[in-house]
C-alpha positions, 0 to 999 in steps of 0.5 A: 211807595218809599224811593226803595221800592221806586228803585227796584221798580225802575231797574225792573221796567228798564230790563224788561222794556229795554232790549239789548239791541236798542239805545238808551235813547228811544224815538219811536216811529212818529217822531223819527218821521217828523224828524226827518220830514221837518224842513224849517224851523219847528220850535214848537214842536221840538221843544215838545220832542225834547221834553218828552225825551228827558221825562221818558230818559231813564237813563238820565233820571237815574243819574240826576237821582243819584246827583241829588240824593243827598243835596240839602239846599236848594242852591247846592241842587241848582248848582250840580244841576246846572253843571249837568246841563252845561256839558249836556247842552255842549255836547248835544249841539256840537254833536249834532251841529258839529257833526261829531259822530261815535258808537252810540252803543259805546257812550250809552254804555258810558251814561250807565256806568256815570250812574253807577259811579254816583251810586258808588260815591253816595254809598261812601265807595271811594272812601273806602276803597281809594281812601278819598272822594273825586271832585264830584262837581267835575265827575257831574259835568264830564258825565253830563258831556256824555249825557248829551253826546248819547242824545246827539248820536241818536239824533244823527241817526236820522236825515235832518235837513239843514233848513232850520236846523240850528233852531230846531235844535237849539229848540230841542235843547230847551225842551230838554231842559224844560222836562228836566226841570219837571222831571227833577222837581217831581222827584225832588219833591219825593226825596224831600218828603222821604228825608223827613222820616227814620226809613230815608237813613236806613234805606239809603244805602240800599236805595244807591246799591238799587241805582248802581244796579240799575245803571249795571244793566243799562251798560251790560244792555250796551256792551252786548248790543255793541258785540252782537248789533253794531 
């Protein structure tokens, strides 16, 4: 299955599994519960937590697909992903710890758009449409800001204890990051492979007009839940 077909397959999943009223960031009712009954720290199990959030966040996959769609060294991948995870880290544990709180359905509905807005640059849109391209490494760290500020406002939602709570935490992050690694690796893998055969340039263009696509329905997902739920 070439990247096309993934693609259309990821904004199939999403708008069928993903009501409007729900977030982008799913926590289903075991882990909700041990969120809220854990009193001390719990490294283990929240490095677990934060793993599975990032392997199963579509919503960050698709942005990171679009951020290294067309990176060619390893050191430029290294870098764009570093910068995500930089403003993912801040704002997840100055979220939480800090307490910072806003409309889970507004910075949801942000992280589609940062999905649309790197298809959009991939498929050469600000060229023609402003005549020149933003600073992509600052466009990826403002985006990854909100990454991690969508998480934290999940997180918000439940009662944890401030018994361990930075720890945990931090812990959380850590997993995070550790599922992105594997989560990009696996995928990068898939693109590397792609690149090496004539279908990578003819389908590229539409591979990113499937991502915007994509992150159009994760905003569009948000923006009612905003109207209707919030």
């Amino acid at each position: 299955m070439n990247l096309l077909r993934l693609g259309c397959a990821v904004v199939v999943v999403a708008t069928v599994l993903a009501p409007a009223s729900s977030a982008a960031h799913p926590m289903d009712t075991q882990n909700a519960a041990f969120v809220q009954g854990v009193d001390g720290p719990a490294p283990g199990p929240f490095v677990y937590l934060g793993a599975k959030h990032m392997v199963t966040g579509y919503d960050h996959l698709l942005f990171l697909v679009g951020v290294i769609f067309f990176l060619y060294r390893l050191r430029d991948v290294i870098l764009y992903v570093s910068l995500f995870t930089l403003g993912h880290s801040v704002t997840l544990l100055a979220g939480v710890l800090g307490g910072l709180e806003v409309n889970a359905y507004v910075i949801d509905a942000i992280i589609g758009l940062s999905v649309c807005y790197k298809a959009f640059e991939n498929m050469g849109g600000f060229e023609r449409v402003l005549g020149f391209r933003p600073n992509t490494r600052g466009a990826v760290l403002v985006f990854g800001l909100f990454h991690g500020l969508g998480l934290a406002t999940k997180l918000q939602e439940f009662t944890v204890t401030d018994a361990g709570l930075v720890a945990n935490i931090l812990s959380f992050n850590v997993g995070v990051e550790m599922g992105q690694i594997l989560a990009l690796s696996a995928v990068l893998i898939g693109i590397t492979i792609w690149r090496t055969r004539p279908s990578f340039v003819r389908h590229a263009f539409v591979t990113n007009a499937v991502l915007m696509g994509g992150g159009f329905i994760l905003t569009a997902q948000q923006i009612f839940g905003y109207v209707f739920y919030s």
